[in-house]
N, C-alpha and C positions, 0 to 999 in steps of 0.2 A: 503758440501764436506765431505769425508769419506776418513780418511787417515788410508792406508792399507800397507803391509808388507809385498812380494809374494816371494816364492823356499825356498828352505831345509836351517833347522837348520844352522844359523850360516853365511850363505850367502844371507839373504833374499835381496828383492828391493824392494825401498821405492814409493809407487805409491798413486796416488788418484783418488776415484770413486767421479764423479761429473756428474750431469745431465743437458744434454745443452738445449739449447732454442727448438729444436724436442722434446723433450723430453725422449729423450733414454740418459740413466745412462751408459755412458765409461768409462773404465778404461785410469789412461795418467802415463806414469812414470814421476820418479820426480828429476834422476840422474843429470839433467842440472840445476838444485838449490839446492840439498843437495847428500851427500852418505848413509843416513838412516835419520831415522826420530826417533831423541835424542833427547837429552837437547837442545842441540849448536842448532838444526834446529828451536825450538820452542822460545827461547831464541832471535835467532836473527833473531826473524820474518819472521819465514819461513810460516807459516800460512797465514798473507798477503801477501807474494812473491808467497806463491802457487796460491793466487785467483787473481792475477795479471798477472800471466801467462796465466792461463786459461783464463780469458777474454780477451787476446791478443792472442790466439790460439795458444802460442808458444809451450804448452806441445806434444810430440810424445805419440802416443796410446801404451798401453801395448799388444801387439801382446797373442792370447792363454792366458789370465787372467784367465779366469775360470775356467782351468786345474790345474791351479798351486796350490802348499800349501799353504796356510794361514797361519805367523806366529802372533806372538803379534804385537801391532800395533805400540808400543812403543819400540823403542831398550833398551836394559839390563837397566831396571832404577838401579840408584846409591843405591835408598833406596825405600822398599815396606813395607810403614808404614801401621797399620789397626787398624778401630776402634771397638769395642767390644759393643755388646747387646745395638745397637744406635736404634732397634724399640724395642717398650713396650711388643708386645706379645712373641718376639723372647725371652727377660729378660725374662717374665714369664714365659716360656718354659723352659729354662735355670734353672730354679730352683731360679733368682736374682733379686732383684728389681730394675727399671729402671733406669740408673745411673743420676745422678745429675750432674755431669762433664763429658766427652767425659773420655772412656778408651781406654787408648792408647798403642799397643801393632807391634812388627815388625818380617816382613817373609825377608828370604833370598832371596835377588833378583835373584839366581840363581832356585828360585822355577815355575819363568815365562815362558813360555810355549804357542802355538799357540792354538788357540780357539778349533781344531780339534784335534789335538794329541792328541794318544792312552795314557792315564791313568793307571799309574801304583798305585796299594793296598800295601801296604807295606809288606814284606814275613810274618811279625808275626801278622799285622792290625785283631783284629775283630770290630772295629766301626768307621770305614770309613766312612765322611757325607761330604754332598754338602751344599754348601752356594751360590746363586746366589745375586750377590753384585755391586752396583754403585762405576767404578773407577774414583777418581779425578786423570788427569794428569797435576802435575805443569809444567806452561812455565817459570815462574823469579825465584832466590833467595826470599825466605821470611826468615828472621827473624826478632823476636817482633816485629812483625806488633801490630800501633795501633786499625788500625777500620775494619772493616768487610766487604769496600768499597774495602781498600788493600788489604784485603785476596780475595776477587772474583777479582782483576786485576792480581791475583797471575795464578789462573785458566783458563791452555790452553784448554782444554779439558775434554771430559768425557767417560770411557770405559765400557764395561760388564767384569764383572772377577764371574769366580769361586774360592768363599775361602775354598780350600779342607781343610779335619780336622780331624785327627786321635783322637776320642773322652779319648779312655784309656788313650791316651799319656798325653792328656791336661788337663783333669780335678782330678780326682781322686786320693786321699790319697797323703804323701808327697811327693813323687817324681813327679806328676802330673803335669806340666806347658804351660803352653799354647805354650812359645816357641816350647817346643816339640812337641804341636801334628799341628805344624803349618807351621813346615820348611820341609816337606819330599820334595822329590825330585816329579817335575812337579805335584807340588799342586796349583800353581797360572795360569792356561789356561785364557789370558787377549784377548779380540778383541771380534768379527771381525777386528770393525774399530775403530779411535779416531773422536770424532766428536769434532769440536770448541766449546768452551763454547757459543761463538754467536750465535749458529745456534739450540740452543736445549736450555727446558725451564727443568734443571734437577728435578728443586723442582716436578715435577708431572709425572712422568714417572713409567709404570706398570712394576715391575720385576715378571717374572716366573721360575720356574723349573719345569721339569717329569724326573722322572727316568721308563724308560722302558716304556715310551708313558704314567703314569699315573701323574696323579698331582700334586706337591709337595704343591709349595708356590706361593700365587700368592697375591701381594699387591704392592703398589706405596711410590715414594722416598717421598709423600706427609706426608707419616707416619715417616720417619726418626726426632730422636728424637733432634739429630743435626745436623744445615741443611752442606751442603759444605762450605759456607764462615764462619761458628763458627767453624768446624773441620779445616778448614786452619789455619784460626785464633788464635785456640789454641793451635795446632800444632808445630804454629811459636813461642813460647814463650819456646818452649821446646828444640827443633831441628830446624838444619840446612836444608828447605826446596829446593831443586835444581831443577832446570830447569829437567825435562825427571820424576824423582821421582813419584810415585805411590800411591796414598791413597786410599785403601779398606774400603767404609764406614758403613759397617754392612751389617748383613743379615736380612729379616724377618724371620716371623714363619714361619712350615711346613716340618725343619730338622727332621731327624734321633733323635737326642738330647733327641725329644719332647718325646719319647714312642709311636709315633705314628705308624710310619715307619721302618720297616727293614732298617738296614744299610749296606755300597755298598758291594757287591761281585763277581766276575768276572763274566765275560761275561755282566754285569750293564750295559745299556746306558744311560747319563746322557744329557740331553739338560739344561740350560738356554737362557733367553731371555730376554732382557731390552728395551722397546719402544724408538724405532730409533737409538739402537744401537746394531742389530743386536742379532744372534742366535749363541749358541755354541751347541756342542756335541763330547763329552767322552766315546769311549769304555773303559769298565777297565779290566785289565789283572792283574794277580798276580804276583806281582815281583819275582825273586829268591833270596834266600841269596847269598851274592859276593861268598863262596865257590861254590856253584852251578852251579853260574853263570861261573866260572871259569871252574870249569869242563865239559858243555854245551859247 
């Protein structure tokens, strides 16, 4: 199953791609068991009420699916926590050596975004970089979990996200903060789809990136330095995990960061891609300042 989020900004519907016994992949809505796909829907087992219905044929087909917008596949999480420099080569890129403990760092959930929408640069950005990244989505409350059994029972799901990054904002001299260059506005593009943690083996999954069809980064969640249930895990001794909640767990090599790469500038198209969880893509446009904008 593939739980997906279809129409405009703010109104989307909660639907699911599932392939039947033909073998043809449909889309089914999912309005007659939940009205989005949250916390409350994952929480109170909406996951196995969706695979209950489908094999009782009760779900209705989404009519024109493939016209519509794709939003995030998750509605508004509460919190979109992330982890920092979790592969070795991405650290040594960075300039850092490979952390010892998970670093733990948060975007504003209002930075989430559909997998296709148009990508704004900041008006003042010169080092705009892409991060294509493994999302964990919680289904339960965790906190201080003991074992690492409860932290993977904490885990509904898993997404593709792009961790956008205004590099000047985050790194350099003392004003430099990661918050800063981590909250711009439609910097977390999360989906296609959420896939169940049952159904997908995350420890070994190939992540890529191109910007403009060429190749950024391309390695597997095999390299993540800590896997999903130690970042749950430790997560939970810090914060209040909730149902729908988002964890970004690093990026590899192959950023912008490295010196390798130009960093993004308008007209950029940016794809990601995570094995069996689907493909994004980002035009970028240059924002205006709000005067401009106002004037425009």
């Amino acid at each position: 199953m593939k739980f997906i989020r279809l129409d405009e900004p703010g109104a989307e519907h909660p639907a699911v791609l599932a392939t039947g016994k033909d073998g043809v992949e449909r889309c089914y809505r999912l309005e007659s068991l939940t009205p989005d796909i949250d916390g409350e829907f994952l929480a109170g087992g909406g996951i196995a009420r969706t695979r209950a219905a489908l094999e009782a044929g009760r779900l209705e087909e989404f009519p024109h699916a493939a016209g519509r917008r794709v939003g995030a596949p998750i509605a508004r999480p509460a919190s979109v926590v992330c982890i920092g420099m979790n592969y070795a080569l991405h650290a040594a890129e960075s300039g850092a050596e490979p952390p010892t403990v998970p670093v733990v760092f948060l975007k504003p959930s209002n930075t989430v975004v559909g997998p296709y929408d148009a990508a704004p640069i900041p008006p003042r950005s010169e080092k705009y970089d892409w991060e294509v990244e493994l999302g964990i989505v919680i289904g339960r409350s965790a906190s201080y979990l003991e074992t690492l059994d409860d932290a993977r029972a904490c885990i509904a799901g898993f997404v593709a996200a792009n961790d956008l990054s205004e590099r000047e904002y985050q790194l350099p001299g003392a004003a430099g903060q990661w918050t800063k260059g981590k909250s711009l506005p439609s910097s977390t593009p999360l989906g296609p789809w959420l896939v169940p943690a049952d159904e997908l083996d995350a420890g070994r999954l190939r992540l890529r990136s191109w910007v403009n069809g060429e190749a950024r980064q391309d390695s597997s969640t095999a390299d993540l330095i800590f896997d999903p249930a130690t970042i749950v895990h430790h997560c939970s001794q810090y914060m209040l995990l909730e149902p729908g909640d988002v964890i970004l767990t690093g990026t590899p090599e192959g950023v912008a960061l490295s010196g390798r790469f130009a960093y993004l500038t308008e007209g950029d198209v940016v794809e990601v891609e995570i094995e069996g969880l689907g493909r994004q893509r980002q035009e970028f446009f240059r924002a205006a300042p709000a005067r401009e904008a106002v004037k425009a």
